[in-house]
C-alpha positions as CSV (number, residue, x, y, z in Angstrom):
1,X,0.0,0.0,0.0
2,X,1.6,3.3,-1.3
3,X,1.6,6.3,1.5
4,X,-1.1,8.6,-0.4
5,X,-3.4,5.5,0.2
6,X,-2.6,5.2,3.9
7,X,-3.3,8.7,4.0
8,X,-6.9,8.0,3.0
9,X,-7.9,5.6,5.5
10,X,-11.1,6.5,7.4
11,X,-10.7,6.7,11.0
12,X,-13.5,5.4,12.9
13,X,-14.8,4.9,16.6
14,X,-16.6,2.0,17.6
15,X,-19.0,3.1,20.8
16,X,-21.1,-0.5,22.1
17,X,-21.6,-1.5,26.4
18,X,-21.3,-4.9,24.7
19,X,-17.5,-6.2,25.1
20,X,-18.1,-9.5,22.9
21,X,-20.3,-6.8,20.7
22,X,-17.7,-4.9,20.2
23,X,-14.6,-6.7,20.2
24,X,-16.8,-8.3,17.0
25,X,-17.2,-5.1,14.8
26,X,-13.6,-4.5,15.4
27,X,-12.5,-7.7,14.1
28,X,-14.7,-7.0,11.1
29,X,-13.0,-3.9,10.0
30,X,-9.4,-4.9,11.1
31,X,-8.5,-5.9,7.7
32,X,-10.4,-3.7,6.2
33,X,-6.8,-1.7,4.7
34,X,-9.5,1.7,4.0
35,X,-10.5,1.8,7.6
36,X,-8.7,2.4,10.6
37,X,-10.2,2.2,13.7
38,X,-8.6,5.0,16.5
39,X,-11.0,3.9,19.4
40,X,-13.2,2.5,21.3
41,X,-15.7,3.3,23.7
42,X,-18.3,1.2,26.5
43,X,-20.9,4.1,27.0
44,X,-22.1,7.2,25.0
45,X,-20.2,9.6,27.1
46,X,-16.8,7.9,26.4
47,X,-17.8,8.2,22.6
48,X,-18.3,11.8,22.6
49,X,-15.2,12.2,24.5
50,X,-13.1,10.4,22.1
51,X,-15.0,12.6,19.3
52,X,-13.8,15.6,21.1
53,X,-10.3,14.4,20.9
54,X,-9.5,12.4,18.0
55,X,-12.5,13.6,15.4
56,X,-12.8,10.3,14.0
57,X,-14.6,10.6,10.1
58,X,-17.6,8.1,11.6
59,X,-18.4,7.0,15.0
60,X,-20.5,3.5,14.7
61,X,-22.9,4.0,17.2
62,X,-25.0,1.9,19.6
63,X,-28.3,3.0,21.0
64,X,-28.4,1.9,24.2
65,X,-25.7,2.0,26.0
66,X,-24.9,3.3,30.0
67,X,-24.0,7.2,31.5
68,X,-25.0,8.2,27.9
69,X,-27.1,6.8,25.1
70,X,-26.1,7.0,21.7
71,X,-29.2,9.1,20.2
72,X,-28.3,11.7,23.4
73,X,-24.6,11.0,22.3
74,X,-25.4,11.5,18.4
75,X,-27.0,14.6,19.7
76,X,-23.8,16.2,21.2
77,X,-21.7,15.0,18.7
78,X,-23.8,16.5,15.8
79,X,-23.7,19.5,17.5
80,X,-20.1,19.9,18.4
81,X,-17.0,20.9,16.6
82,X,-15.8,18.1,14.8
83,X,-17.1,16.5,11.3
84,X,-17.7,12.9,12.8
85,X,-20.5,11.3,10.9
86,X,-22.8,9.3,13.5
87,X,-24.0,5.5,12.0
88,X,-25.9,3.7,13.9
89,X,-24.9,0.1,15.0
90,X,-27.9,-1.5,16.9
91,X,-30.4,-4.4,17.1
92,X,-33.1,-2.3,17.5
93,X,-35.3,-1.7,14.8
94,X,-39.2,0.3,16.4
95,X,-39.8,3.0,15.0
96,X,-39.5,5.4,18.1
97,X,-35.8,4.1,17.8
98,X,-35.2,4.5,14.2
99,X,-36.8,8.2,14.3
100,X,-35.1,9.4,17.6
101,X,-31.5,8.4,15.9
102,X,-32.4,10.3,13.0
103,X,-33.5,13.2,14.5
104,X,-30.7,13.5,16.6
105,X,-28.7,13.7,13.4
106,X,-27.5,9.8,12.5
107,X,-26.4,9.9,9.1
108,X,-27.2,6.1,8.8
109,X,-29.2,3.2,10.8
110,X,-27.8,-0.4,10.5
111,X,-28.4,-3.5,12.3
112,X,-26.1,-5.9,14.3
113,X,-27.2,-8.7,11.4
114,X,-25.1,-6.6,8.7
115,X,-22.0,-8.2,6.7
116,X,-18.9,-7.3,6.5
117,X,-19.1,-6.1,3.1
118,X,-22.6,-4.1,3.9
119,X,-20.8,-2.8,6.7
120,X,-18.0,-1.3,4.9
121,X,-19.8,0.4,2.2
122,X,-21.8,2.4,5.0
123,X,-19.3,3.3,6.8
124,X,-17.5,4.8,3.6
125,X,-21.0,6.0,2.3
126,X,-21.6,8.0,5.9
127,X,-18.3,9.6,5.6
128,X,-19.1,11.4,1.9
129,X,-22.5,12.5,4.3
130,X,-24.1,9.7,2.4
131,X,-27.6,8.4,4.2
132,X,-27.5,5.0,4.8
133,X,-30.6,2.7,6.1
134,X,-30.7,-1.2,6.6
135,X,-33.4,-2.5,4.3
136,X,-35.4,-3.5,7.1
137,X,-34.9,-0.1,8.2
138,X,-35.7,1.9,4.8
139,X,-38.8,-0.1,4.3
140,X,-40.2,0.9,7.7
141,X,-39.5,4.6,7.1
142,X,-41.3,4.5,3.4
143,X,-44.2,2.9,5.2
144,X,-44.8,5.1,7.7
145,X,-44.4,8.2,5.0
146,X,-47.3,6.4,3.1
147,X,-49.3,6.3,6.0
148,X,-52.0,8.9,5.8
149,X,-52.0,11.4,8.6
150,X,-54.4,11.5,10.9
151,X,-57.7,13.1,11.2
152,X,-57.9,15.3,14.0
153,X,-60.8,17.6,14.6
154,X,-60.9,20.5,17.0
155,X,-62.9,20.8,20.2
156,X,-65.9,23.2,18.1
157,X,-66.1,21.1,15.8
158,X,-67.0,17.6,17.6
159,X,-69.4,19.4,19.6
160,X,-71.2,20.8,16.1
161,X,-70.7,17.3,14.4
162,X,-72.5,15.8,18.1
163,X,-75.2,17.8,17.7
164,X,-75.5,16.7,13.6
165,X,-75.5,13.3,15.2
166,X,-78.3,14.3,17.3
167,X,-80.6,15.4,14.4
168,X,-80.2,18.8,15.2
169,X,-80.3,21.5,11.9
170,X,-78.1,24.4,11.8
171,X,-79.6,27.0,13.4
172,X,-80.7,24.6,16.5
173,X,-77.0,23.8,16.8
174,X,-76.5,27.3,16.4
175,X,-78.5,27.8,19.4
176,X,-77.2,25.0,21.4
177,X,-73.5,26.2,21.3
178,X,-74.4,29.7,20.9
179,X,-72.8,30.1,17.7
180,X,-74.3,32.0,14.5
181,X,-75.7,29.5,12.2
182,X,-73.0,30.9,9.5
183,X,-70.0,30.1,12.3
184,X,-72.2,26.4,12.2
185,X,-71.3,26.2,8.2
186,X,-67.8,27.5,8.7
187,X,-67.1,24.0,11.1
188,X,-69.7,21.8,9.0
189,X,-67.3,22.8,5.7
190,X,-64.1,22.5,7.7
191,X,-65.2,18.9,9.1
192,X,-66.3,17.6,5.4
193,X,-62.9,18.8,3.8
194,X,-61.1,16.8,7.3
195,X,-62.7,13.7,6.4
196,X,-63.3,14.1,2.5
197,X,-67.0,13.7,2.4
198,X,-70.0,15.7,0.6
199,X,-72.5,16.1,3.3
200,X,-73.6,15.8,7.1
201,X,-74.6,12.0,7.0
202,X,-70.9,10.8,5.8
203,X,-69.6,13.1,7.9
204,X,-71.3,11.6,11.0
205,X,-70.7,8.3,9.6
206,X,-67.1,8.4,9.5
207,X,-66.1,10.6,12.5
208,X,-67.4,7.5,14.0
209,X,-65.5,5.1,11.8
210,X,-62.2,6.5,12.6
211,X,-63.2,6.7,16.1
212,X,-63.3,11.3,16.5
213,X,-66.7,10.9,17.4
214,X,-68.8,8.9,20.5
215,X,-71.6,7.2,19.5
216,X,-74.5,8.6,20.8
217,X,-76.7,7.0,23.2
């Protein structure tokens, strides 16, 4: 290996409470001749520490770990000095996980089951700022963006779409919420475009479907 291609080895920190998990990801990459790995670290603390001091180009990052964990770890290390891309190293996969981590800045979210090879692209993909998502992971995330968002419906209107459900025309639910019967119309066209229906009956119908309205007694 010349010396210019020495010089281009990434330097990495490797930050799990495991020992066994650990010492394991560090046997991975010992061969590795484009990686280099300057440290290692038993708790999030000790990671952001050896950020501080060496500003590795990517710290592989487990979640939970003691004193520190590594989304609260990602956090200070994002928002410090150095250029350290955070990648995610974990067997977690729940969604609270995966979106905590990337709030908090990960540039990447792999799991503990990832080969060698898999492992090596990401960390040389999070370096160049690159995201980088387990397939497990990356399908999770798409799902949950296809998910529609959910209804919600505002105090006034429940009470006027209650008193639709209770027969009532507009100017009696005017009078029962002390409303003008034109305010009444105002909610009654906000709650149909909320739930994409044409007219008071669907409306009713599925407010109760998707559980914003109680059904009346």
């Amino acid at each position: 290996m010349t010396q210019g291609a020495a010089e281009k080895k990434l330097r990495i920190i490797v930050a799990d409470d495991h020992t066994v998990m650990r010492a394991g990801v560090v046997a991975l990459l010992a061969d590795e001749p484009t990686i280099e790995i300057v440290g290692e670290a038993e708790d999030g603390r000790a990671a952001v520490g050896l950020v501080e001091r060496l500003e590795p180009d990517v710290a592989l990052m487990d979640l939970r770990m003691p004193v520190l964990d590594g989304t609260s770890a990602t956090t200070e290390i994002v928002a410090g000095p150095a250029r350290t891309r955070v990648l995610i190293l974990t067997t977690y996969e729940t969604d609270a996980e995966i979106e905590r981590a990337v709030e908090a800045g990960a540039i990447g979210y792999l799991l503990k089951d990832a080969t060698r090879e898999q492992l090596v692209d990401a960390v040389h993909s999070a370096s160049r700022g690159e995201t980088v998502l387990a397939p497990r992971v990356a399908a999770r995330l798409v799902a949950r963006m296809r998910m529609p968002a959910p209804v919600t419906l505002t105090r006034r209107e429940v009470d006027v779409l209650g008193a639709v459900a209770d027969g009532l025309s507009n100017v009696e639910i005017g009078r029962r919420l002390v409303i003008t019967e034109a305010t009444v119309k105002t909610h009654l066209l906000r709650v149909f475009a909320k739930l994409d229906v044409g007219d008071r009956t669907h409306a009713v119908v599925t407010a109760l479907e998707l559980g914003l309205l109680e059904r009346r007694p």
